[in-house]
C-alpha positions as CSV (number, residue, x, y, z in Angstrom):
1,X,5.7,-18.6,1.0
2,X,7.4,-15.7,0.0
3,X,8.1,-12.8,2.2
4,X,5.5,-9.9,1.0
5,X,3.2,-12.6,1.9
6,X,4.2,-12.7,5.4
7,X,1.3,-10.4,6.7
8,X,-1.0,-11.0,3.4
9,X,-3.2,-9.3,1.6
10,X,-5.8,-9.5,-0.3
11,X,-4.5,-7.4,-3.0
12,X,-0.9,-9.3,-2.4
13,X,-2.8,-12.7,-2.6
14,X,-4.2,-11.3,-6.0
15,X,-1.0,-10.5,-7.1
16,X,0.9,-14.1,-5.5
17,X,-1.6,-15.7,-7.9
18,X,-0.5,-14.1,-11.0
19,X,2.8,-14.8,-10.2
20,X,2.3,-18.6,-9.8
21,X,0.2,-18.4,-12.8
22,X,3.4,-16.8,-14.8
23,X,5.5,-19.0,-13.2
24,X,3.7,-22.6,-13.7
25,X,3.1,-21.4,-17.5
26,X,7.0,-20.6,-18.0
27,X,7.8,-24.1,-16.6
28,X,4.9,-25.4,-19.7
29,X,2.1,-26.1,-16.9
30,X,-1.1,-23.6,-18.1
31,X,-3.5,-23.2,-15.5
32,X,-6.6,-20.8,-15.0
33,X,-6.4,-17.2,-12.8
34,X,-9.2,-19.5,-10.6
35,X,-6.8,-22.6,-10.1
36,X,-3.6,-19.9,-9.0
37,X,-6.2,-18.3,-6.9
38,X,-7.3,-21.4,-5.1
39,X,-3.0,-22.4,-4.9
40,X,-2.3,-19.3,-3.1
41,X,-5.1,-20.3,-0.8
42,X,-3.7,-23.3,0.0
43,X,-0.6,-21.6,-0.1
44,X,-1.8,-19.4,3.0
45,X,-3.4,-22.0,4.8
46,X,-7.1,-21.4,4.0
47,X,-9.5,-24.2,2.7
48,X,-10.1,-22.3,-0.6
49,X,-10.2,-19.1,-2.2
50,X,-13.2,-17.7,-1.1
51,X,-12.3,-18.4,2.6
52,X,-9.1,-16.9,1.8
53,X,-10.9,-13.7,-0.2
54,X,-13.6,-13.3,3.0
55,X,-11.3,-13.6,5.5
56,X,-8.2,-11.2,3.7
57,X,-10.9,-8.4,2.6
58,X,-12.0,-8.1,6.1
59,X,-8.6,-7.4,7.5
60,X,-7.8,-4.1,7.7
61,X,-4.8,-3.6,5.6
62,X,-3.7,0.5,6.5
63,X,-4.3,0.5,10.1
64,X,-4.8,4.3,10.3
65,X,-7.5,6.4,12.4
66,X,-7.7,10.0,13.0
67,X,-5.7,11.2,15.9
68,X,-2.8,9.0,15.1
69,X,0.5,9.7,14.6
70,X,2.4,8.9,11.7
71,X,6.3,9.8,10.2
72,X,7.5,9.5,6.3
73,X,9.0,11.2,4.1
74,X,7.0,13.7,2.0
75,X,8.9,14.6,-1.3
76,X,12.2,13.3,-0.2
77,X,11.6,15.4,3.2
78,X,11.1,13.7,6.7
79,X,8.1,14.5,8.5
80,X,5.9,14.0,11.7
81,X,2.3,14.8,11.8
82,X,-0.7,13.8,13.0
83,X,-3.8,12.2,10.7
84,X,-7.2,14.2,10.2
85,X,-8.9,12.1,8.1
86,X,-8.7,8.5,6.6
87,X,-11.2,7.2,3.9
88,X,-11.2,3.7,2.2
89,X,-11.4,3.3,-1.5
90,X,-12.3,0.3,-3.0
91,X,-12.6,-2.0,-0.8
92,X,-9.2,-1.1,0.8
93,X,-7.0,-0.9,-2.5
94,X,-5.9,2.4,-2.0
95,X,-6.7,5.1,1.0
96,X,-7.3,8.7,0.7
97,X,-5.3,10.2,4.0
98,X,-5.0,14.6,5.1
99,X,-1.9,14.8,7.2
100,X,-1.0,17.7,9.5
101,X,2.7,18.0,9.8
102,X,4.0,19.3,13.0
103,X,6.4,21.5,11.1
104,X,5.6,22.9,7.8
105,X,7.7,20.6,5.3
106,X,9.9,22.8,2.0
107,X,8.8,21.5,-1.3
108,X,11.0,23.5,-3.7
109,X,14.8,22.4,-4.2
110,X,16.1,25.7,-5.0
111,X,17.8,28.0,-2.3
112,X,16.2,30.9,-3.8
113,X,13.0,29.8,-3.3
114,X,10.8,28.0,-1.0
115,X,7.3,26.4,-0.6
116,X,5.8,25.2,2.7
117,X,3.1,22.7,3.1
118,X,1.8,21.5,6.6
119,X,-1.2,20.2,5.6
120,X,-1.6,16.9,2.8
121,X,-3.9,15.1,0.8
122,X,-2.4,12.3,-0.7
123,X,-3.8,8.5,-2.1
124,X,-1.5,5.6,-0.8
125,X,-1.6,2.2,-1.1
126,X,-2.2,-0.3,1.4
127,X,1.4,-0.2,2.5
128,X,1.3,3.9,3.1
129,X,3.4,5.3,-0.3
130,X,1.8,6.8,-2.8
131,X,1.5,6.2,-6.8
132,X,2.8,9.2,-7.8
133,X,6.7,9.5,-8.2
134,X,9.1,12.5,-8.6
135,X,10.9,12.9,-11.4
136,X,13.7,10.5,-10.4
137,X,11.2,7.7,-8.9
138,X,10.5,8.6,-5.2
139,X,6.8,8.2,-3.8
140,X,5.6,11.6,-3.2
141,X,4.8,10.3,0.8
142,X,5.6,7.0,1.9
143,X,4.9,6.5,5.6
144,X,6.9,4.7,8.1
145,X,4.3,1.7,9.0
């Protein structure tokens, strides 16, 4: 089983499967998105894929409440901060999180210039880093998890 799978998913199982699906087909074996799914099940150890589907969509896959504490990096800049609010969407693809930072973070890179932000809204995934990229590819926040 591969490493991302270590703590899976449901979303990671999802993906595992199109992966095995590529895979098999490369290697001249076609096989349905429902047979990979039911693979990765075994794969995991569950009896079949909707065992494995209940049983993954019920984990909680950001384990974040209000109160917490949390570090990251917010545009390239480390931060502290506490969460104020955590909201679900989907059925846990994707998160919609307000940080307070303990200490207002810069976001300009001039010297001339600067912008401070102590409180965040940002969408993550279900491994805490955001879609959204600067120009050179960073996440706009990933969190330490």
């Amino acid at each position: 089983m591969p490493a991302a799978l270590s703590v899976p998913t449901l979303s990671t199982a999802k993906k595992r499967a199109r992966e095995v699906r590529a895979d098999l087909a490369r290697l001249g074996k076609v096989i349905t998105h429902s047979e990979a799914l039911e693979l990765v099940a075994k794969e995991l150890g569950f009896r079949n894929w909707n065992v494995a589907a209940a049983r993954l969509s019920n984990r909680p896959q950001l384990q974040l409440s209000i109160g917490d504490r949390v570090s990251g990096r917010y545009l390239k800049q480390p931060f502290e901060g506490t969460v104020l609010s955590v909201h679900p969407i989907g059925h846990g693809d994707a998160y919609q999180l307000t940080l307070h930072f303990d200490e207002a973070v810069d976001v300009v890179r001039f010297e001339s210039f600067s912008a401070y932000r102590q409180r965040v809204n940002a969408t993550v995934s279900p491994e805490g880093v955001t879609w959204a990229k600067t120009s050179d590819g960073a996440p706009h926040l990933a969190l330490d998890l």
